[in-house]
Each structure stands twice: as structure tokens, then as C-alpha cells.
C-alpha positions as CSV (number, residue, x, y, z in Angstrom):
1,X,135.0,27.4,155.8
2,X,137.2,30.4,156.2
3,X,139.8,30.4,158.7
4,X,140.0,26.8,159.0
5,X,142.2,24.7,160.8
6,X,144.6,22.9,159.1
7,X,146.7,21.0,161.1
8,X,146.6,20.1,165.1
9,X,150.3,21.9,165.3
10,X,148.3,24.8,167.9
11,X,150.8,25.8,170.7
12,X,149.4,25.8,174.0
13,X,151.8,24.8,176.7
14,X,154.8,26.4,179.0
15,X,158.1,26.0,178.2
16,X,161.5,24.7,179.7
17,X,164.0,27.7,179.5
18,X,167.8,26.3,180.0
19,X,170.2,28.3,180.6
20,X,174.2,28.1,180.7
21,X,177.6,28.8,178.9
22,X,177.7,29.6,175.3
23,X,180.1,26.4,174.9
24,X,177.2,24.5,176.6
25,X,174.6,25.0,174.0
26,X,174.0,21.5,173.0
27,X,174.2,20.8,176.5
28,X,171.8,22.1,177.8
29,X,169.2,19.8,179.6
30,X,166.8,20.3,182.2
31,X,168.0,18.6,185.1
32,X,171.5,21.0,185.3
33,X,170.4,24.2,183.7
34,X,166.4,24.5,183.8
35,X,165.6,27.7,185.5
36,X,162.4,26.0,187.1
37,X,158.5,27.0,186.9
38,X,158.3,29.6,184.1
39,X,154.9,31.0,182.7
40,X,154.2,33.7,179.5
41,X,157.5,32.6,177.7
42,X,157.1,34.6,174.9
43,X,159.6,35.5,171.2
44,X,159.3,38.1,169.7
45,X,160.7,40.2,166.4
46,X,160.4,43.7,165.9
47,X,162.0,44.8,163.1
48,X,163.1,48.2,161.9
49,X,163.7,49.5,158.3
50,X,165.2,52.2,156.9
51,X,162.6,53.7,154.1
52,X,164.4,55.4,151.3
53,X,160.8,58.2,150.3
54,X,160.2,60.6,147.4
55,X,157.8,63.2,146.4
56,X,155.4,65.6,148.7
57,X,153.7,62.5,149.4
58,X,156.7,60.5,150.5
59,X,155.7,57.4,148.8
60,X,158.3,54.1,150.1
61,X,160.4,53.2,147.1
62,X,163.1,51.4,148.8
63,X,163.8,49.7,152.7
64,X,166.4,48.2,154.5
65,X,166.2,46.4,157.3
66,X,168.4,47.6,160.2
67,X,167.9,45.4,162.9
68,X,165.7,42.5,163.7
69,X,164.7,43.5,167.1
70,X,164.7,39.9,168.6
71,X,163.2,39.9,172.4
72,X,162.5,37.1,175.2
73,X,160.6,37.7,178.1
74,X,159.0,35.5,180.7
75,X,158.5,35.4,183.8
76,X,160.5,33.3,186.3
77,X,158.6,32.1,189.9
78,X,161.4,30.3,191.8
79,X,163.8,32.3,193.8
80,X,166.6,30.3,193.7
81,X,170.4,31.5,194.1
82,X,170.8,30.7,190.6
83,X,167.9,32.7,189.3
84,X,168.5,36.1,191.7
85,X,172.0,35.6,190.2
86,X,171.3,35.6,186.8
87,X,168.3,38.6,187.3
88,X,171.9,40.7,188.9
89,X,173.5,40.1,186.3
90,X,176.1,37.2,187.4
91,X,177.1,34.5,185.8
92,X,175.4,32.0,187.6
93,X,176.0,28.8,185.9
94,X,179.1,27.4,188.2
95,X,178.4,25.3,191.2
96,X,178.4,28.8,193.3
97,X,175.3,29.4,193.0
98,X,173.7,25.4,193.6
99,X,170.6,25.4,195.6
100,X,171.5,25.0,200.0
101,X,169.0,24.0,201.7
102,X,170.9,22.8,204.7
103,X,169.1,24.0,207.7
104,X,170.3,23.0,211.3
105,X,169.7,23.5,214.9
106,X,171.9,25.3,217.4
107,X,172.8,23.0,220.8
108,X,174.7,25.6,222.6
109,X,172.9,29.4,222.4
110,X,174.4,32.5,221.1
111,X,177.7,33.6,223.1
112,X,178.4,37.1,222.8
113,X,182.0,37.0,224.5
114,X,183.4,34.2,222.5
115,X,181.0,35.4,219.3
116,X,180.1,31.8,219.1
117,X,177.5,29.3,218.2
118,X,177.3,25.6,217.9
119,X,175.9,22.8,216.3
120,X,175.9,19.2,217.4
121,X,177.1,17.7,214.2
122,X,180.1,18.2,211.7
123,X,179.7,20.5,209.4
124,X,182.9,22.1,209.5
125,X,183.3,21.5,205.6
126,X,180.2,22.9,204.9
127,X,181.4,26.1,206.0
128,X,184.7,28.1,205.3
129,X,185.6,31.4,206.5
130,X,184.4,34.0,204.6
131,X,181.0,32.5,204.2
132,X,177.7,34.2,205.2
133,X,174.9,32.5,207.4
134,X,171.5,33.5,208.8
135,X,170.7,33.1,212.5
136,X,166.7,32.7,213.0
137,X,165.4,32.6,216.5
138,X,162.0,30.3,215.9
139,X,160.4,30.6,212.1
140,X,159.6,34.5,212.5
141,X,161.7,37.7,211.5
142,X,164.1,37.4,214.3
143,X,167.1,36.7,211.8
144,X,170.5,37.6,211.8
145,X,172.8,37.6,208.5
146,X,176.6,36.7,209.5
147,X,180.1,35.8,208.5
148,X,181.8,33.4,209.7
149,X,185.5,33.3,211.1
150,X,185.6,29.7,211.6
151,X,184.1,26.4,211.8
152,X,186.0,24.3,213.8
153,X,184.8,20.6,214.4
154,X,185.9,19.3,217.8
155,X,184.4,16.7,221.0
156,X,181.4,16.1,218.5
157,X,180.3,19.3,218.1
158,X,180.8,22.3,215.5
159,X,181.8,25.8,216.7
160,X,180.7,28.7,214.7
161,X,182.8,31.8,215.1
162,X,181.1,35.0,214.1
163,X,184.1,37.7,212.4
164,X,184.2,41.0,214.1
165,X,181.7,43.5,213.4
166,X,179.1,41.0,212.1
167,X,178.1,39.7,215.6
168,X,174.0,40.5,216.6
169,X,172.9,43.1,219.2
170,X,173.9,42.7,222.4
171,X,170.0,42.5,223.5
172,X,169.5,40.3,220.5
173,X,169.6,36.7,221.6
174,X,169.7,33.0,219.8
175,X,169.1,30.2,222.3
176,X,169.0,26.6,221.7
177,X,167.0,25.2,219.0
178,X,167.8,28.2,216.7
179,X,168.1,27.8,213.0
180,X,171.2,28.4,211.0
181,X,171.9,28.0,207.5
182,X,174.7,29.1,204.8
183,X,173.2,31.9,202.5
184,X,174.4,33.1,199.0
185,X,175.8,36.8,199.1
186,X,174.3,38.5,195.9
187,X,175.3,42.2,194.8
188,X,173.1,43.7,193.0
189,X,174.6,46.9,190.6
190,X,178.0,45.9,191.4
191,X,179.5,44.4,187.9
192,X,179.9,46.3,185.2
193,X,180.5,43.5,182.3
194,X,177.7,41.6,181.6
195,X,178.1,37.9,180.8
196,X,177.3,36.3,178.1
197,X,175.0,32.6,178.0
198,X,173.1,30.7,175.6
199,X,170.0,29.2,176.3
200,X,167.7,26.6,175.2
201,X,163.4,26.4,175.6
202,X,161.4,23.4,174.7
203,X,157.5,23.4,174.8
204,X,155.3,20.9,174.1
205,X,152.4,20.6,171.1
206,X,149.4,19.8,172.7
207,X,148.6,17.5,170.1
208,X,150.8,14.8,171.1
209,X,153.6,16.1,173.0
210,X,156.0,16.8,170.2
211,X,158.9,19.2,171.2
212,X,158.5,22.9,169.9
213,X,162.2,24.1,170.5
214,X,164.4,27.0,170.0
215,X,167.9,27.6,170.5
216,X,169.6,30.6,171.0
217,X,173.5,31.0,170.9
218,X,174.5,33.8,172.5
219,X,172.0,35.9,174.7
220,X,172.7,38.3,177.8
221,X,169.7,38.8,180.4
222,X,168.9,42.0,180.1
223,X,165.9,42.1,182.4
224,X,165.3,40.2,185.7
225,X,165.7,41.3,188.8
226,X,162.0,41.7,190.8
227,X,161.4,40.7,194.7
228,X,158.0,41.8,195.7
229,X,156.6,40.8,199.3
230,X,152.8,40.6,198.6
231,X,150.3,38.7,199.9
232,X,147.5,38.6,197.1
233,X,149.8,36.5,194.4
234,X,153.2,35.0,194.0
235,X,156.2,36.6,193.1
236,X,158.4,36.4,189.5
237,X,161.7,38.0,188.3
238,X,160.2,39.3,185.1
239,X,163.4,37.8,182.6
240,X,164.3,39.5,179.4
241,X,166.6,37.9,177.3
242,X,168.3,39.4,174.3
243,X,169.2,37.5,171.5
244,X,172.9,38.1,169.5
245,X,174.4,37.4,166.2
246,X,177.2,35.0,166.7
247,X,180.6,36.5,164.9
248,X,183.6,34.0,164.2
249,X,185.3,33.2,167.9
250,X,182.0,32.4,169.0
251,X,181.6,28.6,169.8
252,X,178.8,27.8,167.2
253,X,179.6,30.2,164.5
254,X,180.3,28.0,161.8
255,X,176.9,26.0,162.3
256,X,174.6,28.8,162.7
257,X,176.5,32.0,161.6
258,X,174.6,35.0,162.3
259,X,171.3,33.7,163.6
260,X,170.1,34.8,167.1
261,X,167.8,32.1,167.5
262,X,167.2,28.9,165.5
263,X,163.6,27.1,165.9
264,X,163.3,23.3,165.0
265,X,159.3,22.8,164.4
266,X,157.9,19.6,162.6
């Protein structure tokens, strides 16, 4: 029969994209450096030659290949600080940019002299000047983004000092019961070296779950940033990596020389 099958090796699956320092390559493992639900992970080459012609017809009698044209793209659903860090262009990969999920409740409401607020627990070393929080009156769009000056813990209770110039609208209020939380401060178009990372993606052969994985030593993301508000289907950050030849400081170089990506199939 033409175009028969062979073998069972067909690839149908998503992938697990890792992501961290070049160092980190063999390292890489989905609990610390997974970027989390990806779908349409797809590698691709397009190469370009130079063609060497002759005659009126300009009949190809010799090519070169210039480049190899190696491209990742995928797209990336959760929004986490570490993603929207690496879609700026940040390196991402420290403990920064962990996941915060701390959420807790004001006990005293919003004092405009003092620029206060206050929470009935400690978590005065879960907060450091500098940082940034959000203020939500209720679950709806009544939020406030703002630094903090201090958090002092004292008589069972933590005071939140607001710096100056960050405080809410007079006529904007926060009563008891509001939410506060720390949030991640990331600038977008405000670095102009781009780090460097490798990366790692396993998928999985339907067959019988054997690993499909590639490795790639040195990649920037190129492509990434995208925050849409819609209501008909969920978000991504549409991720482009881009694959680099390794050159002799780079960690790996002697294993894997010039290769932007290595696969390891069965």
C-alpha cells in the first residue's frame, strides 16, 4: 500500500517547554522551570542558500548554505510573573519573579492622613519598602497599585505605610475587608540587552508515552509579549524562541559545539 505506516512513532501530544540559565541546561525539569500549559509548540528550519547561476537561463551549479533559519514558537496561556517577565524580555529565572499569591484582608480601612492600612497578622517580612501592592475594594475594578514605605509589625497587627505620591484619591476609599496583595513591577521596553537562556521541551509519543525531547543551548525569546482582555477565548503570550550556535565560553560548547538544538528520538 502506498504511503504506509511503518512504525507507531506519530507525534501527537503538547509539549513541556523548560526554561532557565544556559549553565542550567541539564537542569532543567519541570517542577522549577516549566513555563506551564503550552499548546502549538512547534520547530522549525528555514534555510537559506546562496546559488552560485550561469547562462541566460541561470541554471544552479553551486549553493551554500548561509544560515539555518532555526525558529520556535508556541503559545504560552498562564500569566504568571515569570512568563510576562520573560515575554519583556527579563531574565526571569531568579526567585524574583516566583509566583505570590498571598492575598489578605484589611482590619483597619484606608487612612488618608497617616497614608495607612492594616492587616491583622504579621507580614511584615513579606513586605519591604520599595515593594508595590494592589488595594481592591470587593472583587471589582476598584483597585489601587501602591508602594509601600513600610511595614511595621506591632500589638498584633501590620501597618502598611503608602510612600508619598502613590496614595489613592482622596474620594477613593478602602474599608475593612479590602484585599491587598504584593504585585511584581514589570517594564516593558525598558532593557536594552537581551538575556540569554537555554531551554528544554519534552513531548510524549502517543504510542506509549516515550519522551520526544529536544534541547536547545543557547536561545533568546525573541517574541512574547501579548495581554488581550477578551471574552470569546483565553489569552496566550505568543513565545518565539531563537535558537544560537554555541561558540567556545559557552557552558556546553565542547559537548554540542555549534548545534542550536539537539533532538534525542528513539
Amino acid at each position: 500500500m502506498a504511503g504506509a505506516a511503518k512504525t507507531k512513532n506519530f507525534l501527537l501530544s503538547t509539549a513541556t517547554v523548560m526554561v532557565g540559565k544556559p549553565e542550567d541546561l541539564h537542569k532543567l525539569n519541570p517542577a522549577e522551570h516549566a513555563l506551564g500549559l503550552v499548546k502549538n509548540f512547534q520547530m522549525t528550519a528555514d534555510p537559506t542558500y546562496v546559488e552560485l547561476t550561469q547562462g541566460v537561463k541561470n541554471s544552479v551549479v553551486m549553493s551554500v548554505k548561509n544560515a539555518d533559519g532555526v525558529k520556535c514558537s508556541m503559545e504560552i496561556y498562564e500569566y504568571t510573573v515569570r512568563n510576562l517577565g520573560y515575554a519583556a524580555g527579563l531574565d526571569a529565572s531568579g526567585v524574583a519573579f516566583d509566583q505570590n499569591e498571598d492575598i489578605w484582608l484589611a482590619s483597619a480601612a484606608y487612612a488618608s492622613a497617616g497614608k495607612t492600612i492594616e492587616v491583622n497578622s504579621d507580614i511584615s517580612s513579606k513586605l519591604a519598602a520599595g515593594d508595590f501592592i494592589f488595594m481592591q475594594n470587593g472583587i471589582d475594578d476598584k483597585v489601587h497599585i501602591a508602594k509601600v514605605a513600610s511595614a511595621v509589625f506591632a500589638t498584633s497587627k501590620t501597618t502598611i505605610t503608602i510612600a508619598a505620591g502613590y496614595e489613592p484619591a482622596t474620594a477613593v476609599v478602602f474599608p475593612v475587608g479590602s484585599r491587598l496583595g504584593r504585585v511584581k513591577r514589570i517594564d516593558v521596553g525598558n532593557t536594552d540587552v537581551q538575556p540569554e537562556f537555554s531551554a528544554k521541551i519534552v513531548g510524549l509519543l502517543p504510542k506509549d508515552n516515550a519522551p520526544f525531547t529536544i534541547l536547545l543551548p543557547k536561545i533568546k525569546i525573541t517574541k512574547g509579549m501579548g495581554v488581550a482582555f477578551q471574552t470569546d477565548n483565553f489569552g496566550n503570550l505568543p513565545f518565539e524562541f531563537t535558537p544560537y550556535s554555541g561558540v567556545s565560553t559557552d557552558p556546553f560548547f565542547t559537548e554540542y559545539a555549534n548545534a542550536c538544538a539537539i533532538l534525542f528520538a528513539r
